[in-house]
FIZABA-132837 format. One line per 10 residues: number of its first residue (from 1); for each residue x, y, z of N, C-alpha, C, O, CB. Coordinates in steps of 0.001 Angstrom, whole numbers, always signed. Glycine has a CB too. Example, Ala and Ser with C-alpha at 12.3 -4.5 7.8 and 13.67 -1.06 7.14 Angstrom:
REM FIZABA-132837
1	+13190/-5690/+7800/+12300/-4500/+7800/+13200/-3300/+7800/+14236/-3319/+8465/+11308/-4473/+9046  +12850/-2250/+7080/+13670/-1060/+7140/+12900/+30/+7870/+13409/+1138/+8039/+14084/-598/+5725
//
This chain:
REM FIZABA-132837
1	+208989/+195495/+207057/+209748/+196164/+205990/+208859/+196618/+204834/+209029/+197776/+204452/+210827/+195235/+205463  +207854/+195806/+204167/+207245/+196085/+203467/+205974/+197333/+203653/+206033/+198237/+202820/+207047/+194985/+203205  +205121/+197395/+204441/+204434/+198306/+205364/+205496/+199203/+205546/+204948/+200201/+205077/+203855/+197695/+206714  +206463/+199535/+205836/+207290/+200735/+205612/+207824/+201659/+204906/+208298/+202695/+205373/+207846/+200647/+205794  +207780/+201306/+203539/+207846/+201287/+202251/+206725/+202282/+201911/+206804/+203462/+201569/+207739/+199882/+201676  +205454/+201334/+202133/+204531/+201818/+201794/+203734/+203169/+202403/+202707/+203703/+201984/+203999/+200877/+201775  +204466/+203473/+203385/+204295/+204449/+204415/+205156/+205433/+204127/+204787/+206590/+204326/+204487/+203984/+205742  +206145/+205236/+203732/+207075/+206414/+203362/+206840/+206780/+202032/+207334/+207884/+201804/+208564/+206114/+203512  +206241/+206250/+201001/+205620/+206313/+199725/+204405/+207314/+199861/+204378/+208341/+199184/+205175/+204854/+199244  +203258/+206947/+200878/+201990/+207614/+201167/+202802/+208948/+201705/+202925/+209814/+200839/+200847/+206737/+202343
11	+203262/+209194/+202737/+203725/+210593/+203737/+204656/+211566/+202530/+204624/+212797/+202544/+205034/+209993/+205455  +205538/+210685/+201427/+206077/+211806/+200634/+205240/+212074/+199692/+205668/+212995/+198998/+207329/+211616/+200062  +204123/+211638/+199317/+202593/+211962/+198184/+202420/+213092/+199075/+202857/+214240/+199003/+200904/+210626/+198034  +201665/+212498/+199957/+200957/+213533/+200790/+201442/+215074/+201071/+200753/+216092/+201143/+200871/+212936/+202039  +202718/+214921/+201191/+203588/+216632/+201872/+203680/+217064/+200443/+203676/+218295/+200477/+205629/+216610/+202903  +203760/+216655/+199201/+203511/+217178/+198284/+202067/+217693/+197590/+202007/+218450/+196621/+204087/+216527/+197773  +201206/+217258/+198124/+199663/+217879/+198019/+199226/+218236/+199071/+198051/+218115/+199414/+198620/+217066/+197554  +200290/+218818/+199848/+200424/+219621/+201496/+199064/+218965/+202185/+198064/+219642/+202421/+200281/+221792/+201475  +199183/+217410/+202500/+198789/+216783/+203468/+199726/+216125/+204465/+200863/+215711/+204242/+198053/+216025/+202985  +198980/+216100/+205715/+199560/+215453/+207053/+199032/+213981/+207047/+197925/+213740/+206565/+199025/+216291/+208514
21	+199848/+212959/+207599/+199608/+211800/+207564/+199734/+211673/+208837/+200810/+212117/+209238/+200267/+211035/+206753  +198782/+211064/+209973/+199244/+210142/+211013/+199142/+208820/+210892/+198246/+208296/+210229/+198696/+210362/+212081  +200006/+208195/+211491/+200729/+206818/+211367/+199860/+205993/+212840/+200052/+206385/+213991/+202851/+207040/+211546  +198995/+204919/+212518/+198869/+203727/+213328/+199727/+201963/+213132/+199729/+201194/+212170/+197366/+203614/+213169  +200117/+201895/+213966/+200690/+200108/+213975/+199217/+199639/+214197/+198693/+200309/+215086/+202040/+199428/+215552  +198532/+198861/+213758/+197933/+197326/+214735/+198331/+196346/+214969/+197675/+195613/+215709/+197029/+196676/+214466  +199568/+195918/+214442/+200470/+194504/+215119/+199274/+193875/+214551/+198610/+193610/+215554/+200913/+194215/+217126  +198650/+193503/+213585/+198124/+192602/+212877/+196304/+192784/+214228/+195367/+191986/+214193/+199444/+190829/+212756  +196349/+193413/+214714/+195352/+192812/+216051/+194521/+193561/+215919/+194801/+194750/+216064/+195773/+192789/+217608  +193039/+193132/+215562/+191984/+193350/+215240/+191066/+194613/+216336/+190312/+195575/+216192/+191505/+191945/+215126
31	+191568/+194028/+217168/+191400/+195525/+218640/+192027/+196705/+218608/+191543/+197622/+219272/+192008/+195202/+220156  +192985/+196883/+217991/+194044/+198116/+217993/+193652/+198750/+216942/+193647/+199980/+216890/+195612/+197825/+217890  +193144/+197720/+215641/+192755/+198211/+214653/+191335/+199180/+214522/+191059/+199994/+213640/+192780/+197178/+213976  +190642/+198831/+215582/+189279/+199448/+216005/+189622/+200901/+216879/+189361/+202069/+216588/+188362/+198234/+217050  +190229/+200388/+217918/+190362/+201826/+218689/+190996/+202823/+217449/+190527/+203908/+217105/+191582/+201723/+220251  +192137/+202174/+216907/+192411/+203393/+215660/+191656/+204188/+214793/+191778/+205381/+214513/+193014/+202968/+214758  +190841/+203328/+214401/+189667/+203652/+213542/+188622/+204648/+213946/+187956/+205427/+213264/+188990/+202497/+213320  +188666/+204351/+215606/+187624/+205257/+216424/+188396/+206693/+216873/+187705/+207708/+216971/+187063/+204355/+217926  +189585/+206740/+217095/+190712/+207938/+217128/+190328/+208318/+215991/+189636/+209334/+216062/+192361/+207673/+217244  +190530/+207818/+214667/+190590/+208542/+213352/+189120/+209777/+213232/+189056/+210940/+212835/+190522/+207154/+212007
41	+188145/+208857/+213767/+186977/+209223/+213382/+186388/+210421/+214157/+185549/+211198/+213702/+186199/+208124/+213433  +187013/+210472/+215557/+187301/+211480/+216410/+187657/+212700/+215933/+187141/+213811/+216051/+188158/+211135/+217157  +189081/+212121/+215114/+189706/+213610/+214856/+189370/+213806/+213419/+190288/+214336/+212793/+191459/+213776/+215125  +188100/+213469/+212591/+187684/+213843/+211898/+188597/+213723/+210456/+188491/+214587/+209585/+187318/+214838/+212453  +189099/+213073/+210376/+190122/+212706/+208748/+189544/+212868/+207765/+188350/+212780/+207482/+190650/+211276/+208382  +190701/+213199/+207027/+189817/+213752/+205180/+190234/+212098/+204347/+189952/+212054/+203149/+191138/+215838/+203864  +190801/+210964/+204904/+190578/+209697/+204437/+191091/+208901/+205162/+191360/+209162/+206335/+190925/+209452/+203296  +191291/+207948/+204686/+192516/+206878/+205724/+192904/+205698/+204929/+192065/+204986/+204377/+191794/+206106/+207343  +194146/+205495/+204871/+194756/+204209/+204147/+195149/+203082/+204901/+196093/+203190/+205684/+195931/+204522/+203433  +194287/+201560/+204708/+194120/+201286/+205517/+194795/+199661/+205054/+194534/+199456/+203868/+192820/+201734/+205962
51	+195414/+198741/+205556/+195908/+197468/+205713/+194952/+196667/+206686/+194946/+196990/+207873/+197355/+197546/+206217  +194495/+196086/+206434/+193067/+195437/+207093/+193751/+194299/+208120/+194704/+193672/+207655/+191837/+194567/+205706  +193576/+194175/+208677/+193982/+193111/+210052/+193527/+191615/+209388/+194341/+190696/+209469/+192847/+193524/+211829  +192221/+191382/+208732/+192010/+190650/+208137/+190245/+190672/+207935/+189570/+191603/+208372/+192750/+189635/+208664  +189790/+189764/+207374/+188114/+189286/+207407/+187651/+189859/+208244/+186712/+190502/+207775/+187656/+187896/+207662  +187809/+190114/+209838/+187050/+190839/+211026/+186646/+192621/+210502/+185584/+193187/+210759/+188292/+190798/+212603  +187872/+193249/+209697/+188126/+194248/+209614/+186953/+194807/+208659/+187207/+195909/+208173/+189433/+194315/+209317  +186246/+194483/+208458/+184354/+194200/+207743/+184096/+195513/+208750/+184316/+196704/+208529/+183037/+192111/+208282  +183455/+194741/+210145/+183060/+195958/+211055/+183747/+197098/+211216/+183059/+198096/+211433/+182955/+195633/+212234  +184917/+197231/+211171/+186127/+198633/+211215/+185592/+199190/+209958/+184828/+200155/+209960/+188144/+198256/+211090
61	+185980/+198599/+208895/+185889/+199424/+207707/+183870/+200178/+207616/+183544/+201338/+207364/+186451/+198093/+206151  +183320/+199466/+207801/+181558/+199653/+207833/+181523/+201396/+208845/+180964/+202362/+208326/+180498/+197777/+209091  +182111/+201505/+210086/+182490/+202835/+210344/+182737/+203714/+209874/+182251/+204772/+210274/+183068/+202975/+210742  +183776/+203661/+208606/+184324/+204706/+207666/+183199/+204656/+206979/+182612/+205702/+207259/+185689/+204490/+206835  +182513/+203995/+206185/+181602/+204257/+205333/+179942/+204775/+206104/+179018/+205166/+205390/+181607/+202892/+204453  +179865/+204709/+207151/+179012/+205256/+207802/+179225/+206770/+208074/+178295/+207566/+207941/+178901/+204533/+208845  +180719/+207225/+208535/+180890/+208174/+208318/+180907/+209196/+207272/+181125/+210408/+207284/+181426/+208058/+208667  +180645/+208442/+206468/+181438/+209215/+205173/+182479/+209787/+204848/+182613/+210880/+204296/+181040/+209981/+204820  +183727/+208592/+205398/+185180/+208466/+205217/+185500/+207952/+204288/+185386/+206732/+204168/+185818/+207919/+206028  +186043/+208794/+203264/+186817/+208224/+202097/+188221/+206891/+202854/+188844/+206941/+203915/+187656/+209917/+201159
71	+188245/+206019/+201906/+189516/+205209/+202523/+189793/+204478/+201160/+189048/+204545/+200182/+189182/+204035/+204021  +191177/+203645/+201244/+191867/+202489/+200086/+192225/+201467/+200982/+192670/+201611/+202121/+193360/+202987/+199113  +192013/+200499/+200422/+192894/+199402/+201309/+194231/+198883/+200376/+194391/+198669/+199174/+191807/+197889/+201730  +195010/+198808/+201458/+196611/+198369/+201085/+196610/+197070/+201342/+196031/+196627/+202334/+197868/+199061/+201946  +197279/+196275/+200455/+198015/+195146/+200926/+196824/+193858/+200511/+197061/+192997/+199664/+198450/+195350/+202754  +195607/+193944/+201251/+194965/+193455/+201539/+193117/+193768/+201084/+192647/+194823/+201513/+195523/+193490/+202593  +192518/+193173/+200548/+191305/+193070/+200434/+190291/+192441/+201515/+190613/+191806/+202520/+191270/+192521/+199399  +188876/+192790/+201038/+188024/+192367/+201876/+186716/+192172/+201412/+186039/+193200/+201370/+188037/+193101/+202827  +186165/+191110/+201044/+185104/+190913/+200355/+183802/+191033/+200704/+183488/+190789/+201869/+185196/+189997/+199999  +182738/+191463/+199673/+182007/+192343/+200236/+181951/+193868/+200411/+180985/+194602/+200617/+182033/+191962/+201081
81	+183407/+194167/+200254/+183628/+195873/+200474/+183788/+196380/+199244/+184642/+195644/+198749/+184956/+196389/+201357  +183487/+197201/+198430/+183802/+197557/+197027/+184580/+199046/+197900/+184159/+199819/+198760/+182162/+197750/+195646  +185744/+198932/+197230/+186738/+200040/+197542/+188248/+200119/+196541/+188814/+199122/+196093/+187147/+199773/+199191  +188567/+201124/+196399/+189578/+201026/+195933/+191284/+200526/+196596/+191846/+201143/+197502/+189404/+202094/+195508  +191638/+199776/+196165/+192555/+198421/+196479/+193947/+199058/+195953/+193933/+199860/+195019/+192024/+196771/+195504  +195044/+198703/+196534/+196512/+198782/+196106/+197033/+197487/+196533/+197266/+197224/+197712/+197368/+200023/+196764  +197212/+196686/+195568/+197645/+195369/+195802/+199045/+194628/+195375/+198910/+195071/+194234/+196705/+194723/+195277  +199675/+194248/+195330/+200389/+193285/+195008/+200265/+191905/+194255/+199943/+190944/+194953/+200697/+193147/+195875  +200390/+191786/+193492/+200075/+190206/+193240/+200709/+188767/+193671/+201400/+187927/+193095/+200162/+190101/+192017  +200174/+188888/+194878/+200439/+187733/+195783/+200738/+186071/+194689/+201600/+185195/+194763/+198817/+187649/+196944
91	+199602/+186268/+193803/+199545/+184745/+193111/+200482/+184485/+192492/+200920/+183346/+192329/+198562/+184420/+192212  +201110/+185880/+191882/+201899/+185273/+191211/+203260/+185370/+191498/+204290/+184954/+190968/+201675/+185539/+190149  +203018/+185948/+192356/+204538/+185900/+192935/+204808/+184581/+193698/+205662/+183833/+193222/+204831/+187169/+194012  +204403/+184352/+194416/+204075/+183027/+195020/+204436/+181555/+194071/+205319/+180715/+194247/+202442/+183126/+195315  +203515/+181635/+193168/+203908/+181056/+191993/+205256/+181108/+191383/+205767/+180045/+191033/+203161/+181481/+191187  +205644/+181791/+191281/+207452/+181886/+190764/+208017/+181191/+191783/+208651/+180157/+191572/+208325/+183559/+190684  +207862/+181631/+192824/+208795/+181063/+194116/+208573/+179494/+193756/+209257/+178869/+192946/+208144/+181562/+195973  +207571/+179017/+194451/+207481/+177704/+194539/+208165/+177029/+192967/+208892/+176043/+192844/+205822/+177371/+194880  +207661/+177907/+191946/+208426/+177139/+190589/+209769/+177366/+190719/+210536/+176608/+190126/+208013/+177699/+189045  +210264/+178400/+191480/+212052/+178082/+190954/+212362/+177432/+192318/+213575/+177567/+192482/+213351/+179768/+190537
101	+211828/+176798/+193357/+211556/+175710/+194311/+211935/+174581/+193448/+213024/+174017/+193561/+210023/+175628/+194901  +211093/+174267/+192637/+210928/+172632/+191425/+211906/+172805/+190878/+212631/+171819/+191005/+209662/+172352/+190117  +212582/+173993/+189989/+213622/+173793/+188988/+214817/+173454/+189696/+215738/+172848/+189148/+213847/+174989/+188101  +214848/+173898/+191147/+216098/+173427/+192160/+216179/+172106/+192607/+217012/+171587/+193350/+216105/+174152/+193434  +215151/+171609/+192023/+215116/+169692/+192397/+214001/+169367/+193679/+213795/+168232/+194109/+217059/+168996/+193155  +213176/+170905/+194309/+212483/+170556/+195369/+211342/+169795/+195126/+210578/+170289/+194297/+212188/+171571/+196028  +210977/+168616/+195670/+209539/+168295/+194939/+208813/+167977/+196294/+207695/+167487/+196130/+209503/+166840/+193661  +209307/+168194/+197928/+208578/+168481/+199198/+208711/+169499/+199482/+209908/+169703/+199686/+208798/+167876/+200220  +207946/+170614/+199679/+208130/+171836/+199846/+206864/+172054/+200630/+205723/+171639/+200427/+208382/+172619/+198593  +207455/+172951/+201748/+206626/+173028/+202702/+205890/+174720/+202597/+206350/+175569/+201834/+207498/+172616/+204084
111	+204730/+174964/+203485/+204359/+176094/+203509/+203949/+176415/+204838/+202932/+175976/+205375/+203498/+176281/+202605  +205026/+177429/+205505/+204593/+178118/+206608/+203571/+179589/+206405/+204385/+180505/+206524/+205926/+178422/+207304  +202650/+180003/+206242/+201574/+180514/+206424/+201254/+181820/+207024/+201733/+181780/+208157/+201096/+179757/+206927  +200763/+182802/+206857/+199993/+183062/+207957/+198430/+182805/+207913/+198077/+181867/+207198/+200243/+184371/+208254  +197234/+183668/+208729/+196163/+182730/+208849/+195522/+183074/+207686/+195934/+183988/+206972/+195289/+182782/+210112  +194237/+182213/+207352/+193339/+182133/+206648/+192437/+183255/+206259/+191862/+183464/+205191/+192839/+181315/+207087  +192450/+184024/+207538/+191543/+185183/+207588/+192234/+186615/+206474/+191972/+187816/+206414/+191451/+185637/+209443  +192835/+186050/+206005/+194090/+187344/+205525/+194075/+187180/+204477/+194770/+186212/+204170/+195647/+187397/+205928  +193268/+187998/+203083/+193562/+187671/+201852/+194680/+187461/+201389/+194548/+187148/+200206/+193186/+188320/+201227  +195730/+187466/+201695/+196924/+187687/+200955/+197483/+186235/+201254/+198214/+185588/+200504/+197888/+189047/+201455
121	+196908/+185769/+202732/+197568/+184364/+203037/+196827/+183360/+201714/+197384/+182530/+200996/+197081/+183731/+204920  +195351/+183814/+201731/+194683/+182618/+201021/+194993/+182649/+199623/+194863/+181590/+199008/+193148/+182594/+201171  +195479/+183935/+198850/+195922/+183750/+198090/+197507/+182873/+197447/+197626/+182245/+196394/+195635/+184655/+198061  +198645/+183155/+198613/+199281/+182799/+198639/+199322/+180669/+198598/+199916/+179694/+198138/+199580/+183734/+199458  +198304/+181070/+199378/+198085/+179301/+199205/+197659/+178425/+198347/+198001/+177267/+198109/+197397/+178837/+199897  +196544/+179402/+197731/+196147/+179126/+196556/+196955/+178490/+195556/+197054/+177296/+195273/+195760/+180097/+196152  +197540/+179549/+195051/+199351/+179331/+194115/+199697/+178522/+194423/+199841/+177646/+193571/+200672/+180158/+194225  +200114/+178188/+195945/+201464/+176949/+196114/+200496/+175886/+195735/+200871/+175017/+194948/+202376/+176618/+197949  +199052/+175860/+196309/+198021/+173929/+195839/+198651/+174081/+194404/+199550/+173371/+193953/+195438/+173783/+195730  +198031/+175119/+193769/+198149/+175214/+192104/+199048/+174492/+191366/+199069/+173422/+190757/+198470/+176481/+191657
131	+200033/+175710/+191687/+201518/+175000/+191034/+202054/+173873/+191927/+203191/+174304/+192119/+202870/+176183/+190935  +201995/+172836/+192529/+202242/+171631/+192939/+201739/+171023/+191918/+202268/+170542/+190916/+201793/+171248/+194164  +200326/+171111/+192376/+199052/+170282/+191334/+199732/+170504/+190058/+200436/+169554/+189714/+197210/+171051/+191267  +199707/+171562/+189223/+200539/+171553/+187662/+202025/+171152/+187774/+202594/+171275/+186690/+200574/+173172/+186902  +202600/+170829/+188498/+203715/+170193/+188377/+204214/+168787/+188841/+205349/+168359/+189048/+204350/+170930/+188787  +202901/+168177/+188939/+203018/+166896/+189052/+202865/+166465/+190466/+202350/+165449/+190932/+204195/+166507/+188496  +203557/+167699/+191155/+203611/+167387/+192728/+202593/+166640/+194063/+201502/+167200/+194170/+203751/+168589/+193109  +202759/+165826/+194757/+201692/+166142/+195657/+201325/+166789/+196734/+202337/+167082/+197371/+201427/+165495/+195920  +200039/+167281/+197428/+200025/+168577/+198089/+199957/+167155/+199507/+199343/+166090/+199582/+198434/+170096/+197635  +200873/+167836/+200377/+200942/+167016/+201633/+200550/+167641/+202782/+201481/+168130/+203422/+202199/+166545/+201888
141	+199300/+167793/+203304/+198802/+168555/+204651/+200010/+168631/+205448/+200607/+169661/+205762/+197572/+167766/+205544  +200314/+167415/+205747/+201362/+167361/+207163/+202537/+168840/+207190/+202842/+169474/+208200/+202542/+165577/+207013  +202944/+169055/+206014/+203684/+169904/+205743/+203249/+171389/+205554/+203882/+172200/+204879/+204199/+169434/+204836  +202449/+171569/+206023/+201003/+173214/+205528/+200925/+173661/+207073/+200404/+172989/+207963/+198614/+172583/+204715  +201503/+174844/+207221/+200954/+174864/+208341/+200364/+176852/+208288/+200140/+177543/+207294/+202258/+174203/+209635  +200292/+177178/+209586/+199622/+178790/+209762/+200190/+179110/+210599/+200775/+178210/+211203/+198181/+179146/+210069  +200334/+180393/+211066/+200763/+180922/+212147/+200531/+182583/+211589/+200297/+183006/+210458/+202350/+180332/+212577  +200690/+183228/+212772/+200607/+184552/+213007/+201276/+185155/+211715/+202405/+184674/+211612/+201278/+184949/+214384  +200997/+186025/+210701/+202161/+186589/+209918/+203368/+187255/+211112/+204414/+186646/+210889/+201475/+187909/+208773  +203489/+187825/+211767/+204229/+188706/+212398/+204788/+187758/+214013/+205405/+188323/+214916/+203170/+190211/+212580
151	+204447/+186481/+214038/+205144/+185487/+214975/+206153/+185754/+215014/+206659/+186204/+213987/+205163/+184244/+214794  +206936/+185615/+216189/+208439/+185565/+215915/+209131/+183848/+216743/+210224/+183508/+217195/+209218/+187301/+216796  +208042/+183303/+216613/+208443/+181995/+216547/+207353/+181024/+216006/+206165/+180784/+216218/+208886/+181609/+217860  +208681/+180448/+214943/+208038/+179023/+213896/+208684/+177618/+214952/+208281/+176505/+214615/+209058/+178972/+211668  +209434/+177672/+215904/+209950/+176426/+216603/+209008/+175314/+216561/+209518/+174257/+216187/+210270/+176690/+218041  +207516/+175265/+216902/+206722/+174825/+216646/+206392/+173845/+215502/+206297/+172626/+215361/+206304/+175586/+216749  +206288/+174742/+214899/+206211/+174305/+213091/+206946/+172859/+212671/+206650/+171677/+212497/+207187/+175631/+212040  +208706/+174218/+212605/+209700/+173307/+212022/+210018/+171988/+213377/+210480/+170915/+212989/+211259/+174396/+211553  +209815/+172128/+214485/+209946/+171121/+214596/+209255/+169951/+214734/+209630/+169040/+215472/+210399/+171238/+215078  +208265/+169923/+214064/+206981/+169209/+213396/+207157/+168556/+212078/+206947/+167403/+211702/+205862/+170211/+213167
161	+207558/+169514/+211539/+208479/+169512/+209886/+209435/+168360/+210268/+209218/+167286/+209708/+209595/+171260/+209358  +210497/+168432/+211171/+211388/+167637/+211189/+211371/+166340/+212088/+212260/+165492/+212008/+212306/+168354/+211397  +210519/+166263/+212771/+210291/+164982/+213099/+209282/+164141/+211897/+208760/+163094/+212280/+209649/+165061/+214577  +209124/+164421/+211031/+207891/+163496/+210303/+209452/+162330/+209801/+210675/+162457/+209835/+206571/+164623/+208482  +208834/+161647/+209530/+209347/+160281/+208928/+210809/+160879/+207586/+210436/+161854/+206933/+207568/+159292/+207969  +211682/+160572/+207370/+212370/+161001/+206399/+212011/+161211/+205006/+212474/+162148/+204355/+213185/+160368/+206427  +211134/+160293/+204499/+210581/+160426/+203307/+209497/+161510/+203431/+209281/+161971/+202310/+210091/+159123/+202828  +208788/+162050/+204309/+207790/+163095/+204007/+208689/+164616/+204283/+208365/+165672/+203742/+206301/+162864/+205119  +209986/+164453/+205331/+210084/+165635/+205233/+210093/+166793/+204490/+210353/+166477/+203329/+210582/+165639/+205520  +209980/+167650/+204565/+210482/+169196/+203316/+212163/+169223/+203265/+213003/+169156/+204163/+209885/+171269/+204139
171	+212257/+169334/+201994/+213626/+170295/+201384/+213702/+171336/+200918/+214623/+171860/+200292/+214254/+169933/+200500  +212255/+171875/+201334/+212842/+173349/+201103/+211284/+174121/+201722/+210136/+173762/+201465/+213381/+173770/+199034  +211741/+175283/+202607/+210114/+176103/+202600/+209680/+177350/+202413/+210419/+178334/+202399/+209509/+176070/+203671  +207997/+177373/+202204/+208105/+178784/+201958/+207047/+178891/+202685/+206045/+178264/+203030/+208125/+179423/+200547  +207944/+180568/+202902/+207177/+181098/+203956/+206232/+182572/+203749/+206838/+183435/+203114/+208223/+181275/+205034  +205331/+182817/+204046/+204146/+183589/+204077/+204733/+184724/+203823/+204780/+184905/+202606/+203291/+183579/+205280  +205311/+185767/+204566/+206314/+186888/+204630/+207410/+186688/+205341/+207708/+185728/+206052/+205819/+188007/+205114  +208393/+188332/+204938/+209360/+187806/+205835/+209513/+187935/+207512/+210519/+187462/+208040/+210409/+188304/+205319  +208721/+188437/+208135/+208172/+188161/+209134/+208389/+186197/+209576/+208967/+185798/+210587/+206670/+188799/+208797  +207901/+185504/+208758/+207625/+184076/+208783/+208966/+183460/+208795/+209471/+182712/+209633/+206744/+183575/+207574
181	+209565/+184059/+207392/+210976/+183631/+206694/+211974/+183845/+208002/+212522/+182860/+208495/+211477/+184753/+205166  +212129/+184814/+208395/+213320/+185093/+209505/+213067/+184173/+210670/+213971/+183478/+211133/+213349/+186721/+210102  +211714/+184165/+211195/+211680/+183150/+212152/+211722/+181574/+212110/+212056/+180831/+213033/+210734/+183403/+212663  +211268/+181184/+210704/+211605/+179768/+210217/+212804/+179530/+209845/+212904/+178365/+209459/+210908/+179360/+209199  +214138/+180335/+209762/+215573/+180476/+209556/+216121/+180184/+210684/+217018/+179345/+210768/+216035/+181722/+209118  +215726/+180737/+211536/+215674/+181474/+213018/+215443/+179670/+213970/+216219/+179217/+214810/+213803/+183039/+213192  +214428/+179147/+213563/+214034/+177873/+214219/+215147/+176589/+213392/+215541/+175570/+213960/+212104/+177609/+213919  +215435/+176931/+212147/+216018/+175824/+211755/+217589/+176037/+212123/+218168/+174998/+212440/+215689/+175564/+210246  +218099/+176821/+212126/+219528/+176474/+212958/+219276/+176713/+214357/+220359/+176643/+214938/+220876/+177435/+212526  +218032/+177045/+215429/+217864/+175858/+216519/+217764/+174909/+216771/+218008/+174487/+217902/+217395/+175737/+216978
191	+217210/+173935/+215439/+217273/+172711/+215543/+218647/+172088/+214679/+218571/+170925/+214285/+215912/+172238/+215111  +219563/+172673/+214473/+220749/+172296/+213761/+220757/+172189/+212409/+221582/+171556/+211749/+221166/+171209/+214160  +219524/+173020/+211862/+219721/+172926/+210268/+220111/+173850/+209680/+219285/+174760/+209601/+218732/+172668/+209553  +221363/+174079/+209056/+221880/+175209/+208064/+221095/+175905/+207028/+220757/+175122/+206140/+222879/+174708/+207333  +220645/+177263/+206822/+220101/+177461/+205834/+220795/+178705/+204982/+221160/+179757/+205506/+218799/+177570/+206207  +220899/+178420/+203700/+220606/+177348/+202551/+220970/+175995/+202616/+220376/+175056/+202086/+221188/+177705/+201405  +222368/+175943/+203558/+223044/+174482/+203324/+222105/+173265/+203381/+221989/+172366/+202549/+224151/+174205/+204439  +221373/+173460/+204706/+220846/+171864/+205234/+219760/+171407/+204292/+219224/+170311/+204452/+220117/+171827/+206913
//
């Protein structure tokens, strides 16, 4: 949903400074993201806006700049690359969440993830250690987990989450995107938990 947004934002810029946009998916996958890159470069592009698969996406992007392909990255950064960025502020959004988490009485709160390799995940994680840590909370591994942003199953997870001992479980979680969110909804009334209710 979000990547869609942002795509229909770029294509109505563009037809107004009478440019053509073609559209690639990579499903997050670092291979798709390459052959794209090598199509692009083929058909000779006057730039490319690009959502990075993650950390790997170093070698993809090093192509464009060999070429002498103008590009931005969306969503996502990559260190090491000096480029111009359209970002979101993951931290602090993140941060709100988990705080109006606490003001609801949550003080186990779990974090479903996606991976490490993904600025936006590590930022996101960042925030939740943070604001635990400033709110007295403690940060509980058992309850942290990763997965694919774009998984369409957390079953795994939550039911990991819900077998721990009663006192460690989570009352409440957050999840990476909604990609994460629908499928951790999705797993908890498979395992019989109502959400918001349970």
């Amino acid at each position: 949903p979000f990547f869609t947004r942002v795509a229909r934002g770029a294509e109505d810029k563009a037809k107004q400074m009478g440019l053509q946009i073609l559209f690639s998916n990579s499903d997050e996958d670092f291979k798709k993201e390459a052959d794209y890159i090598d199509m692009l470069l083929s058909t000779k592009v006057d730039g490319v806006l690009l959502a990075p698969t993650g950390d790997q996406s170093k070698k993809n992007i090093r192509k464009l700049i060999k070429h002498d392909i103008p590009f931005v990255l969306i969503d996502r950064k990559i260190d090491g690359i000096g480029s111009d960025l359209v970002l979101g502020d993951n931290y602090e959004g993140t941060r709100k969440l988990v705080e109006h988490l606490i003001e609801q009485g949550h003080q186990k709160i779990a974090l479903i993830n996606g991976p490490s390799s993904v600025s936006t995940a590590r930022e996101r994680q960042k925030a939740y250690v943070e604001t635990l840590k400033l709110s007295g909370l403690p940060l509980n591994e058992k309850i942290m987990a990763q997965i694919h942003f774009k998984q369409d199953d957390a079953n795994a997870v939550v039911e990991n989450f819900l077998s721990l001992p009663k006192q460690d479980r989570p009352t409440a979680i957050f999840a990476g995107n909604n990609f994460i969110a629908v499928s951790t909804i999705k797993a908890l009334r498979h395992f019989g938990v109502d959400v918001p209710e349970g």
